[in-house]
Residue frames as qw, qx, qy, qz and C-alpha x, y, z in Angstrom:
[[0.000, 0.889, 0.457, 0.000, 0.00, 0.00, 0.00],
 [0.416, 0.220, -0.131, 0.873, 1.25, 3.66, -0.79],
 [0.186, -0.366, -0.134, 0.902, 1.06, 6.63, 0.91],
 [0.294, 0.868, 0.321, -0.240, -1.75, 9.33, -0.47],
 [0.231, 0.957, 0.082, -0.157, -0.49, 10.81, -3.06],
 [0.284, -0.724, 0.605, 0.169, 2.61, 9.37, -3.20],
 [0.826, 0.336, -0.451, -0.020, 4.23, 6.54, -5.61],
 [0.068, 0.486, -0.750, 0.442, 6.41, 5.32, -2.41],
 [0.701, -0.384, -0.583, -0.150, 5.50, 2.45, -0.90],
 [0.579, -0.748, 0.079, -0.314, 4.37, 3.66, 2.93],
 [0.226, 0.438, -0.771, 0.404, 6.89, 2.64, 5.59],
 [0.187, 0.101, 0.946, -0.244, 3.42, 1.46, 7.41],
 [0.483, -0.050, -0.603, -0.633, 0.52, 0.32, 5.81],
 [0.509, 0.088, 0.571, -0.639, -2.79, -0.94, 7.61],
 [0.355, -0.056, -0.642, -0.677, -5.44, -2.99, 5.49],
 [0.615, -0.339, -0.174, -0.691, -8.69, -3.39, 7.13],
 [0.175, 0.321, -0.648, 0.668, -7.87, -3.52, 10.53],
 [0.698, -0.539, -0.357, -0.308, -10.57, -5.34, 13.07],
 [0.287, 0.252, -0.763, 0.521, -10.91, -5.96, 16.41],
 [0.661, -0.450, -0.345, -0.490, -13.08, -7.87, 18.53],
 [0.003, -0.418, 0.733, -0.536, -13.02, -8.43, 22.30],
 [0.036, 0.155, 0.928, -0.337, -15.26, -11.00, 23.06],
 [0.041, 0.714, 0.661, 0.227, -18.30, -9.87, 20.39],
 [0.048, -0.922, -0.171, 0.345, -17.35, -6.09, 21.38],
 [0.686, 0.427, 0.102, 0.580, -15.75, -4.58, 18.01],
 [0.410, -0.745, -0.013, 0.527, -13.32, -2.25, 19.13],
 [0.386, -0.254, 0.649, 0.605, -11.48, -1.91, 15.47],
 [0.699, 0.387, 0.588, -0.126, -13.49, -1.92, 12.40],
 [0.698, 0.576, 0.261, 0.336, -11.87, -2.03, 9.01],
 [0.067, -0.959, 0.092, 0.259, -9.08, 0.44, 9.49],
 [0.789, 0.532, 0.135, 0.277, -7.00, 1.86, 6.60],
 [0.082, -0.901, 0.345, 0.252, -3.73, 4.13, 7.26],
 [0.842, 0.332, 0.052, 0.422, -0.86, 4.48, 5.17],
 [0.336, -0.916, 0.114, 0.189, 1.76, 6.33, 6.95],
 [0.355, 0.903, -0.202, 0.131, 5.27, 7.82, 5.01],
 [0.813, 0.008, -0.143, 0.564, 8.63, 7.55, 5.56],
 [0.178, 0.137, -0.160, 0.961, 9.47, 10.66, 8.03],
 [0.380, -0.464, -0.353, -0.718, 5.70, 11.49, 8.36],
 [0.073, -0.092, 0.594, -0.796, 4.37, 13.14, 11.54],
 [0.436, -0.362, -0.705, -0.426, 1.05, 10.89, 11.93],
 [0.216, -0.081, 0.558, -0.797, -1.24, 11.87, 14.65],
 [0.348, -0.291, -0.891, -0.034, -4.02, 9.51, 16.04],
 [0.297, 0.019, 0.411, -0.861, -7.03, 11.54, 17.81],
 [0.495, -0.387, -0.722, -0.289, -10.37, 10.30, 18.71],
 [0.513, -0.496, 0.383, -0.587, -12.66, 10.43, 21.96],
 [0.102, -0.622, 0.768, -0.112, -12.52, 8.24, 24.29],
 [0.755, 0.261, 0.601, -0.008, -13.27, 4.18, 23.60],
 [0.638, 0.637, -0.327, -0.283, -12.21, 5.14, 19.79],
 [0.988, 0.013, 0.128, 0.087, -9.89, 2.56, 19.73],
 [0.487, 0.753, -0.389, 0.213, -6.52, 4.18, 19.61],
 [0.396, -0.449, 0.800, -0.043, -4.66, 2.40, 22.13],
 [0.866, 0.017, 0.475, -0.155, -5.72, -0.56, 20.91],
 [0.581, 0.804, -0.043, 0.116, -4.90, 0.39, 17.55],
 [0.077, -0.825, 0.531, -0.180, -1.05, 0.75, 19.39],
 [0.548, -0.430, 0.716, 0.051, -0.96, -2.27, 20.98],
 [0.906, 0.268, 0.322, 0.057, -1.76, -3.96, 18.05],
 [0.310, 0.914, -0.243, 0.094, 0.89, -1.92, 15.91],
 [0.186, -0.630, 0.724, -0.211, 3.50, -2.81, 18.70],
 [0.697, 0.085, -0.635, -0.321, 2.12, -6.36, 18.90],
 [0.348, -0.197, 0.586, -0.705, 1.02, -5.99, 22.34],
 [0.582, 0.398, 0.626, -0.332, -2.45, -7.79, 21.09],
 [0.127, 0.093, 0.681, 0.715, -2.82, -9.51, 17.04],
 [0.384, 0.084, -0.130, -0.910, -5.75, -7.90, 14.95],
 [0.759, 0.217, 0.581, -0.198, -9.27, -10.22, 14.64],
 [0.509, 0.675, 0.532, -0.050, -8.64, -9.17, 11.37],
 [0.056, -0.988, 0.124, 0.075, -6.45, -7.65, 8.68],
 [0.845, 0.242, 0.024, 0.476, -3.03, -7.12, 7.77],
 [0.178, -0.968, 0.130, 0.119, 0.04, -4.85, 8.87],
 [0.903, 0.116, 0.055, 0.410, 3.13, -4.23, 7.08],
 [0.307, -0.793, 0.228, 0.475, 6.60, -2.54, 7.32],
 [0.175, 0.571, -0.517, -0.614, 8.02, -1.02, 4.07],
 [0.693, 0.200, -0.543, -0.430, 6.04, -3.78, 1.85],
 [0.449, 0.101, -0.888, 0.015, 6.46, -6.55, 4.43],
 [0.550, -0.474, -0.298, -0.620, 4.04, -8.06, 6.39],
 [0.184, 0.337, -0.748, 0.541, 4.46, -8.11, 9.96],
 [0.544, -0.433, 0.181, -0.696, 0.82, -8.88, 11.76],
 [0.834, -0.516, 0.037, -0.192, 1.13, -10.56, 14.67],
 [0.613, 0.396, -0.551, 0.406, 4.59, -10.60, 14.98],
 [0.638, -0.615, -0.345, 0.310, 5.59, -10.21, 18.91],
 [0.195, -0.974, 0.037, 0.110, 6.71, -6.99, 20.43],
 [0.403, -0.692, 0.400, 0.447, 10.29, -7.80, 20.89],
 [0.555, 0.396, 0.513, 0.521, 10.36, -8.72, 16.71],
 [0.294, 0.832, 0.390, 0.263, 8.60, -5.63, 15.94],
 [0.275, -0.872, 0.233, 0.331, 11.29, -3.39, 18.09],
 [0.717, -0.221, 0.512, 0.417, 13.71, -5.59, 16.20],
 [0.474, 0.618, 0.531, 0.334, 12.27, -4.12, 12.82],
 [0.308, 0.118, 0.044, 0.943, 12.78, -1.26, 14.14],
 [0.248, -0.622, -0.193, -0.717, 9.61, 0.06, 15.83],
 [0.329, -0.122, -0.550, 0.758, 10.14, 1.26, 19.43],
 [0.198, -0.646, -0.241, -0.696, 7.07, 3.23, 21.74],
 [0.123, 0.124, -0.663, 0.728, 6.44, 4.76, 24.74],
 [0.401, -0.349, -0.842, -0.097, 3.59, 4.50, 26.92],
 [0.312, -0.770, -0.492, -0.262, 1.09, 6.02, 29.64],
 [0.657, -0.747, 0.095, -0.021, 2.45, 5.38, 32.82],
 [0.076, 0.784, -0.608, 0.094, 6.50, 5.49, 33.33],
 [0.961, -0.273, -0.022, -0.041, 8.48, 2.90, 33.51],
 [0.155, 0.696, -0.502, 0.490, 11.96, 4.35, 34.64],
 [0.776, -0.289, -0.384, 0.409, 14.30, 3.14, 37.20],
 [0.157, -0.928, 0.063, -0.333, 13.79, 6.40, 39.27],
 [0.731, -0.657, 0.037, 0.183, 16.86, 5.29, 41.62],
 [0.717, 0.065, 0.359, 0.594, 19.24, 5.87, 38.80],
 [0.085, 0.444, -0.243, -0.858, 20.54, 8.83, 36.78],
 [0.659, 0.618, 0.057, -0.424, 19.10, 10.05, 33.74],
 [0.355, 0.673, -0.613, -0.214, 21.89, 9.15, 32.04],
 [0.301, -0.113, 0.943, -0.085, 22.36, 5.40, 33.71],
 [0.603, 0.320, 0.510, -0.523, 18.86, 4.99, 32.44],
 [0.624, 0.714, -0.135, -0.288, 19.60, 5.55, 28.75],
 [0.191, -0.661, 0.725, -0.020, 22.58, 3.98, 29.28],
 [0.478, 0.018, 0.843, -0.248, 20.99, 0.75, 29.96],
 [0.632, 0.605, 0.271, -0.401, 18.52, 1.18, 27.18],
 [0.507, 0.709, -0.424, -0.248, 21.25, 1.58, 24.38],
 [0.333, -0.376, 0.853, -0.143, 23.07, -1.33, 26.44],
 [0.533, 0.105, 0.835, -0.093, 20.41, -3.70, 25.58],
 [0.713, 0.653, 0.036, -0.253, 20.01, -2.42, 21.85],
 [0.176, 0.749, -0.638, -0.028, 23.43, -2.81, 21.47],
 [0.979, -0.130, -0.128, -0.091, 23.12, -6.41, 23.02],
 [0.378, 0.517, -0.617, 0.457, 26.69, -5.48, 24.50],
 [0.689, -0.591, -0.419, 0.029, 26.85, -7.03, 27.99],
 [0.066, 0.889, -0.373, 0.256, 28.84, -5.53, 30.59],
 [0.844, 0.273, -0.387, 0.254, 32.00, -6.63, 30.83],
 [0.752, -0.556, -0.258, 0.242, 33.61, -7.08, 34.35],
 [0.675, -0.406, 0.154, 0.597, 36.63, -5.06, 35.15],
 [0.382, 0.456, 0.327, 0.734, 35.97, -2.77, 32.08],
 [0.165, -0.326, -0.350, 0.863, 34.97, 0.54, 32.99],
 [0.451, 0.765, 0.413, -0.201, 31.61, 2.05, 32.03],
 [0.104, 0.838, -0.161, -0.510, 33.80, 5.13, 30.15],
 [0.359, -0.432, 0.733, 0.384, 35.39, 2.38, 28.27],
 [0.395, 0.482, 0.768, 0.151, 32.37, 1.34, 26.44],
 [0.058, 0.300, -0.132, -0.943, 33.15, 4.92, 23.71],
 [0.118, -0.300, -0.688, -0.650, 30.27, 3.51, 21.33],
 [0.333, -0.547, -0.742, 0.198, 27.55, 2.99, 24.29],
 [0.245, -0.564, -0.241, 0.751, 28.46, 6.31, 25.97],
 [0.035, -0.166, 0.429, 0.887, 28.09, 8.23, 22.56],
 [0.200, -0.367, -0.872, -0.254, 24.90, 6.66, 21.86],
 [0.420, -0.602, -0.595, 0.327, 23.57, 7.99, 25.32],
 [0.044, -0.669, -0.244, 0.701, 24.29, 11.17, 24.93],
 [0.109, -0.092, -0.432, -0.891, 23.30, 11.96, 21.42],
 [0.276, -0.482, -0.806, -0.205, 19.87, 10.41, 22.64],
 [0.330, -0.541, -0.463, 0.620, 19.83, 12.49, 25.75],
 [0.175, -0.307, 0.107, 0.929, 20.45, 15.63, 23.76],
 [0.100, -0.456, -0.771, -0.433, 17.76, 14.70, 21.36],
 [0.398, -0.549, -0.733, 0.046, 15.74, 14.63, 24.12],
 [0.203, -0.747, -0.231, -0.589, 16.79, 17.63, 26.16],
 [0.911, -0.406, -0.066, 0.016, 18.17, 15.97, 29.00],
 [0.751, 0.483, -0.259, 0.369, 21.58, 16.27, 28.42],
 [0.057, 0.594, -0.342, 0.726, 22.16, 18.74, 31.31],
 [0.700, -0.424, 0.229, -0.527, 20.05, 16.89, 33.70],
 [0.736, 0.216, -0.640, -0.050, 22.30, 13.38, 32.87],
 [0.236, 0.430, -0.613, 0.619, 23.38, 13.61, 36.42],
 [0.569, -0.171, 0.315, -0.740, 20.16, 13.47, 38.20],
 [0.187, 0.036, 0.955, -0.227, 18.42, 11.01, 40.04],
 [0.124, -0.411, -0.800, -0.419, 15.45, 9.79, 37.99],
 [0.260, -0.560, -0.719, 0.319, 13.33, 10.23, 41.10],
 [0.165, -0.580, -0.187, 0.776, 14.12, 14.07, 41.17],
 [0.202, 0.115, 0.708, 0.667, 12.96, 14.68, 37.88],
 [0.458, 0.211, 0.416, -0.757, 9.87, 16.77, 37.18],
 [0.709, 0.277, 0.647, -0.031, 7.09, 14.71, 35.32],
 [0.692, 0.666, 0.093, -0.262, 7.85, 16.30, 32.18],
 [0.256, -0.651, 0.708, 0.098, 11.40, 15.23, 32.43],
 [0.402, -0.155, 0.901, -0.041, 10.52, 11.70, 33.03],
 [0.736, 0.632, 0.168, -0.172, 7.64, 11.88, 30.31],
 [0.659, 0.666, -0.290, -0.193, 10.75, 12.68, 27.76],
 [0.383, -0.569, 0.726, -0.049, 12.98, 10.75, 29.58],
 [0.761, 0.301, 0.516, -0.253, 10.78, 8.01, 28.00],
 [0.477, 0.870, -0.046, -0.117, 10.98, 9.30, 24.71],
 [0.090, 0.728, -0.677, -0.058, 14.98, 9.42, 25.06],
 [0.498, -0.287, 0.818, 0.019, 14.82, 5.46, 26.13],
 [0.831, 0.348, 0.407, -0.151, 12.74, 4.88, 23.29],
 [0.549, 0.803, -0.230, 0.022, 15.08, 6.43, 20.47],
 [0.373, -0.624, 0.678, 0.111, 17.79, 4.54, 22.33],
 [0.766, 0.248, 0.558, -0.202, 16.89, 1.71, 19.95],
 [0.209, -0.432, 0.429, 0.765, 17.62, 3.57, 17.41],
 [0.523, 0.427, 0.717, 0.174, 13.96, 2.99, 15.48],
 [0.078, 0.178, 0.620, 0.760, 12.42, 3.87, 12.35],
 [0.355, -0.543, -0.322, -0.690, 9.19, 4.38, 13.56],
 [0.013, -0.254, 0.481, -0.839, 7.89, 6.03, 16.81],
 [0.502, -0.522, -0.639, -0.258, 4.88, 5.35, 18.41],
 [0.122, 0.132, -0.574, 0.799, 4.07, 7.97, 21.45],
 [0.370, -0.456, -0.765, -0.263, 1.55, 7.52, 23.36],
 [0.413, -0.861, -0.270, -0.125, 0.00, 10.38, 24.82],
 [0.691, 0.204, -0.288, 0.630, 3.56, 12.20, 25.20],
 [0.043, -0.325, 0.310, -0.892, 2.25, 15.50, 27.38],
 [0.359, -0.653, -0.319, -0.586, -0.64, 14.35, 28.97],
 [0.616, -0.623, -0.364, 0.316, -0.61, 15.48, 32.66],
 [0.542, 0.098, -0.125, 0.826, 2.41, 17.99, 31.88],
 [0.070, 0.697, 0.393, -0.596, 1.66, 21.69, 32.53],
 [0.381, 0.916, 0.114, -0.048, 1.51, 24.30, 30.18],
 [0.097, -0.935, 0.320, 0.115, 4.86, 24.99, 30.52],
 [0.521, -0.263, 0.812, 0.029, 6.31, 21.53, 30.49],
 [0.722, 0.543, 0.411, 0.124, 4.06, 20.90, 27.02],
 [0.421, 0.897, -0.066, -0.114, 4.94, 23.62, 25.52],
 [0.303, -0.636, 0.699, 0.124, 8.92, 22.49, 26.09],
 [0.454, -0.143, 0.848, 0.233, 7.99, 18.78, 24.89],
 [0.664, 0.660, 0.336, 0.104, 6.31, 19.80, 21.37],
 [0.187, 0.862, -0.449, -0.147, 9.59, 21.93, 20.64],
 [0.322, -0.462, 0.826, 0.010, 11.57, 18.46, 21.59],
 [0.685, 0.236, 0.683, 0.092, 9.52, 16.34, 19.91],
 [0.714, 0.604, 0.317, -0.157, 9.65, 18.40, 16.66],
 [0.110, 0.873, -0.462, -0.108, 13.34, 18.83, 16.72],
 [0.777, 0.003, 0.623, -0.090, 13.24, 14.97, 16.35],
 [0.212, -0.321, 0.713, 0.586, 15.37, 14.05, 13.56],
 [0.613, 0.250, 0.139, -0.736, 12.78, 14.03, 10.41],
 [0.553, 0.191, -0.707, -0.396, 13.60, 10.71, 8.75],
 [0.003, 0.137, 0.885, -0.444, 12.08, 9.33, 12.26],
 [0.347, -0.370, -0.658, -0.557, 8.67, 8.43, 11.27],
 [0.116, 0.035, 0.755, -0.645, 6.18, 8.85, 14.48],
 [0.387, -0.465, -0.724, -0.332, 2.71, 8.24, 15.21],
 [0.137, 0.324, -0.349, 0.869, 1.05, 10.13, 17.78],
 [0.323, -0.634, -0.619, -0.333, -1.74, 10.00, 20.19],
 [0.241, -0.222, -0.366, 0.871, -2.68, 13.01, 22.08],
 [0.048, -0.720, -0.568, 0.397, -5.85, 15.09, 23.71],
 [0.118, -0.620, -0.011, 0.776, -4.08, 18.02, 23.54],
 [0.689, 0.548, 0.453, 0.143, -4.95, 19.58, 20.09],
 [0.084, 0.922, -0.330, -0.182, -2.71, 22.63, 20.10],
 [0.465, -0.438, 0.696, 0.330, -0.09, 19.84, 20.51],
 [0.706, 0.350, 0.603, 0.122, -1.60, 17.81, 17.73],
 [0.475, 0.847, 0.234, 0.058, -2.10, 20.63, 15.24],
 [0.188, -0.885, 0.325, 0.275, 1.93, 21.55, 16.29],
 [0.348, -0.394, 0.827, 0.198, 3.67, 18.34, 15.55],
 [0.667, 0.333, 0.659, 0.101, 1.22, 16.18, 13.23],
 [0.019, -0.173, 0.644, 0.745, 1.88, 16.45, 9.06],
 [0.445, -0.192, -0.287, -0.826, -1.34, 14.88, 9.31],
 [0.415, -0.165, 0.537, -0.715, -4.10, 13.62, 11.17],
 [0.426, -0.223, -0.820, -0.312, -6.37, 10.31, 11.15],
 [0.369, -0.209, 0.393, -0.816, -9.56, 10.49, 13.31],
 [0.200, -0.132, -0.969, 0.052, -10.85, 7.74, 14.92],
 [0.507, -0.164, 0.117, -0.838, -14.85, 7.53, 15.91],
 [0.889, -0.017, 0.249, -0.384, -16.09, 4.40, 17.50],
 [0.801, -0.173, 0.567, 0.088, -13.82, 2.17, 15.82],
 [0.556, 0.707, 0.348, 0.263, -13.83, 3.65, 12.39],
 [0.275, -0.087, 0.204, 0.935, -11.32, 6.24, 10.56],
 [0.323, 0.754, 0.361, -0.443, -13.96, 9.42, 10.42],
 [0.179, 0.974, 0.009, -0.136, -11.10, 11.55, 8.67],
 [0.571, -0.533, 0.251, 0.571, -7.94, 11.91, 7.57],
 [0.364, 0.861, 0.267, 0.235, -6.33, 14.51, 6.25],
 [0.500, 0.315, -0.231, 0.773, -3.82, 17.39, 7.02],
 [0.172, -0.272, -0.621, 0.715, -4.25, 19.42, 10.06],
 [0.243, 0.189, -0.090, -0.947, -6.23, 22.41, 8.55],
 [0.542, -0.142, -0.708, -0.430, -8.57, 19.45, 6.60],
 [0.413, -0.316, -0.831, 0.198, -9.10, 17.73, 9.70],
 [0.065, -0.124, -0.272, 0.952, -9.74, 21.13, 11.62],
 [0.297, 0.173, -0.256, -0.904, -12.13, 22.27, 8.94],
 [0.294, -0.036, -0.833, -0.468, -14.49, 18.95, 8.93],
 [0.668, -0.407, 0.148, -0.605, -18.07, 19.24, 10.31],
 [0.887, -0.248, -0.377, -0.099, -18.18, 15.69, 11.00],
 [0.557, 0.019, -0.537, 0.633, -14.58, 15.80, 13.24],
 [0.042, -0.376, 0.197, -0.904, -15.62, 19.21, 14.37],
 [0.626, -0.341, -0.246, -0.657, -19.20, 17.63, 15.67],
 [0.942, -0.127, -0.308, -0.041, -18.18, 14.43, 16.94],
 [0.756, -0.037, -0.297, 0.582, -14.36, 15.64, 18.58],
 [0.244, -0.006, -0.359, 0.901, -13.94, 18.60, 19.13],
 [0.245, -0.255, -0.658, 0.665, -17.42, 19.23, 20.20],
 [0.188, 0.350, -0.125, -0.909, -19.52, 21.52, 17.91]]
């Protein structure tokens, strides 16, 4: 499947996407074709079915239904730790940091186990020059760089929100998957992690779900709206903005 408008074949490609939980469709025929580099945002109220619509992606849970592939190959129902292997890597709700550690041990560890380098008795961390590079281009990505020293724990939550973010791009994937990357933050603390997330190297494809719609309409190229289980819309921010049916049904009008 390509990409709208494009002769490239998508880097991911849906084809009528189900899901059923026990006779409750949650899924129902969903179509996305999503670019190489392309800032895809996922919005919907809630029960639309975008987590789900993640975990299946990540291969948290396979589809009832359907097919998913990476650059022309078909990956559905592969298992999570395959689909990182391919090269797709996301973050999630709730943290899951080792808050007794630095920022920087954290990421550390992360590139450690993409790298599949064990550590090696009697070497010194400083000795591992690929590992340690790794970690701090990721950090810097992220924003973090200055804070490498701190204890997780002391971190405010929007810290540890991109902190996330920084373990996920330790991986080094092709495609992102954030889930819900500001919600809780303040005003002040979003407005910090849509400047970081869009200074996010652009041949890093992402997917996005997120409430916020300033955020959405900052970071997304374009926009697929979910409604009950169905794609309402999709379209480019201004398209999606501008459609009674999103406008009625999301944002409320």
């Amino acid at each position: 499947m390509s990409a709208p408008g494009s002769n490239r074949v998508a880097l991911l490609s849906l084809d009528r996407i189900s899901k059923n939980f026990a006779g409750l469709e949650v899924l129902r025929d969903v179509q996305l074709a999503v670019e190489p580099g392309e800032r895809r945002a996922i919005i919907g109220p809630n029960g639309a079915g975008k987590t789900t619509l993640f975990n299946i992606l990540s291969g948290e849970l396979k589809p009832s239904s359907g097919t998913i592939s990476l650059e022309g190959r078909q990956v559905t129902g592969l298992a999570p730790e395959k689909m990182f292997r391919l090269g797709l890597a996301r973050t999630f709700q709730k943290n899951s940091l080792f808050m007794g550690l630095t920022t920087l041990e954290n990421v550390r560890l992360a590139v450690q186990q993409h790298q599949q380098q064990s550590l090696q008795w009697f070497k010194p961390w400083w000795g591992f020059d690929r590992l340690n590079d790794r970690a701090r281009a990721v950090l810097e990505q992220a924003g973090l760089w200055n804070r490498r020293t701190e204890l997780v724990k002391n971190l405010s939550y929007g810290e540890q929100r991109m902190l996330e973010v920084a373990i996920a791009l330790a991986g080094e994937p092709r495609l992102l998957l954030l889930d819900e990357p500001t919600a809780g933050m303040s005003m002040a603390e979003t407005a910090n992690s849509v400047v970081t997330i869009s200074n996010l190297p652009r041949d890093l494809t992402m997917l996005i779900i997120e409430h916020d719609m300033d955020t959405i309409f900052a970071i997304a190229d374009r926009i697929t709206v979910l409604d009950h289980g169905q794609v309402l819309a999709d379209g480019t921010p201004d398209e999606v903005r501008n459609n009674p049916a999103v406008r009625s049904v999301y944002l409320g009008e």
